[in-house]
N, C-alpha and C positions, 0 to 999 in steps of 0.2 A: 451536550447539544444545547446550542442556546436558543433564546426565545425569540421569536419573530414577531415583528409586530404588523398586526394586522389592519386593515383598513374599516374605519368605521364607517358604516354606512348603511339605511334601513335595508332589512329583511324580504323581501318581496311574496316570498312563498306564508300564507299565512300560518301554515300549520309549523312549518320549521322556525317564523317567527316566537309564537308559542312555545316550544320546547328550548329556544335560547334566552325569553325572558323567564323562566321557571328557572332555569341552571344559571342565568347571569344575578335572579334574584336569590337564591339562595349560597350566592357566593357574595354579592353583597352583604347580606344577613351575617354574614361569616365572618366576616371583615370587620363590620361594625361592633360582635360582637368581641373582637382580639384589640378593640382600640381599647372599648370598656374595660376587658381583662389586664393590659397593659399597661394604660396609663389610667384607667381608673376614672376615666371619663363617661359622660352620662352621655347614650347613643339611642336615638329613634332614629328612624328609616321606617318613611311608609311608600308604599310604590303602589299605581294602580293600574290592573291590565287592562289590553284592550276592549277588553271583554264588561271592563267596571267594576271588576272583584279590587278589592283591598287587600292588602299585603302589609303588615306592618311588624317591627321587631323594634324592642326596647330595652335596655337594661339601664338601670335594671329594669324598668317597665316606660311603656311608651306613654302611658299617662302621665306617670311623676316625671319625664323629660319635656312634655309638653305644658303644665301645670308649671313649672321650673321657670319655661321661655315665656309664658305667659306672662308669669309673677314680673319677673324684671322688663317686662316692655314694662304692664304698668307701674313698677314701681319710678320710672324714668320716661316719663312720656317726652323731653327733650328729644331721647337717643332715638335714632330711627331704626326699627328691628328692619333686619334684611330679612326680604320674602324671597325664594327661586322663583326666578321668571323675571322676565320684563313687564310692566304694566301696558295692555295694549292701549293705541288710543282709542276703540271703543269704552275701554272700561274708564281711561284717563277722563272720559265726555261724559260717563254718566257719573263719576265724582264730582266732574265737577258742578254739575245740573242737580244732585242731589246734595251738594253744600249750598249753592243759591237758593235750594226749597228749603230745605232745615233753615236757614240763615234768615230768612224772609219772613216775614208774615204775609198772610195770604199766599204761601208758597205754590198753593194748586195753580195759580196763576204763572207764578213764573216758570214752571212745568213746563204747562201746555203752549208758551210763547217759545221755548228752547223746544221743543220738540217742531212745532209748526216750521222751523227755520230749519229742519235736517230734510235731508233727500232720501231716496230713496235705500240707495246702498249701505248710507250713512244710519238708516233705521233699523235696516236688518245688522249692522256690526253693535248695533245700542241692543239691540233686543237680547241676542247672543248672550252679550256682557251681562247684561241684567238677567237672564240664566244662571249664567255662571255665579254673578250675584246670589241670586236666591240659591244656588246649591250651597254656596257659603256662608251662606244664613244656616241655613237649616243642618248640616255638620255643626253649625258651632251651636246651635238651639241643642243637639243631640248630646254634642260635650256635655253643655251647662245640668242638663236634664238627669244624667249618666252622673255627674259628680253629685248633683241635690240627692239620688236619690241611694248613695253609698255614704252617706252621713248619718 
């Protein structure tokens, strides 16, 4: 019998969602780990549910494959690491208002003139970003914290 291929498309029932990212993540996991065993490639996979639980697999471990990607962004800061995802242009506006600040002296000023010039919609998609921001701080404060204190 052969395989058919199904139509991707979200889940609508939450709880049937739920027990298809549990089975679709643990075949992930499975996968990632027959690239490893195979070709002997170094595989992290972290997945996060709805819910905001963490899911991650690594081989050999998902530290040393992150620690790895880390090393060679900076050992080449030229080469530009691919991130998943697109950069929204909320997040694109507050980079680039937060390289004007850093770049500035008296940067609090030029802040508050970039911010005065946004509307309203415009402040709620900045505020978001700079959330998301700050959760990506504080993951990578946790990294740094997490490897200081295994030395």
């Amino acid at each position: 019998m052969a395989r058919r291929s199904i139509e991707i498309k979200k889940i609508e029932d939450r709880s049937k969602r739920q027990v298809t990212f549990t089975k679709r993540r643990q075949g992930l996991f499975k996968k990632a780990g027959e690239l490893h065993k195979k070709f002997n490639a170094d595989v992290a996979v972290i997945a996060f549910s709805l819910a905001g639980n963490a899911y991650a697999f690594g081989d050999p471990s998902v530290d040393s494959v992150l620690e790895k990607y880390y090393k060679a962004a900076a050992e080449s800061p030229e080469v530009e690491v691919p991130v998943a995802g697109d950069v929204s242009p909320a997040e694109r506006k507050v980079g680039e208002m937060m390289e004007k600040v850093v770049g500035s002296r008296g940067g609090r000023r030029v802040w508050d003139e970039e911010v005065e010039k946004l509307g309203v919609a415009e402040i709620d998609e900045v505020r978001v970003a700079m959330e998301e921001m700050k959760r990506k701080i504080l993951v990578q404060q946790r990294r740094i914290l997490a490897e200081a204190s295994n030395m």
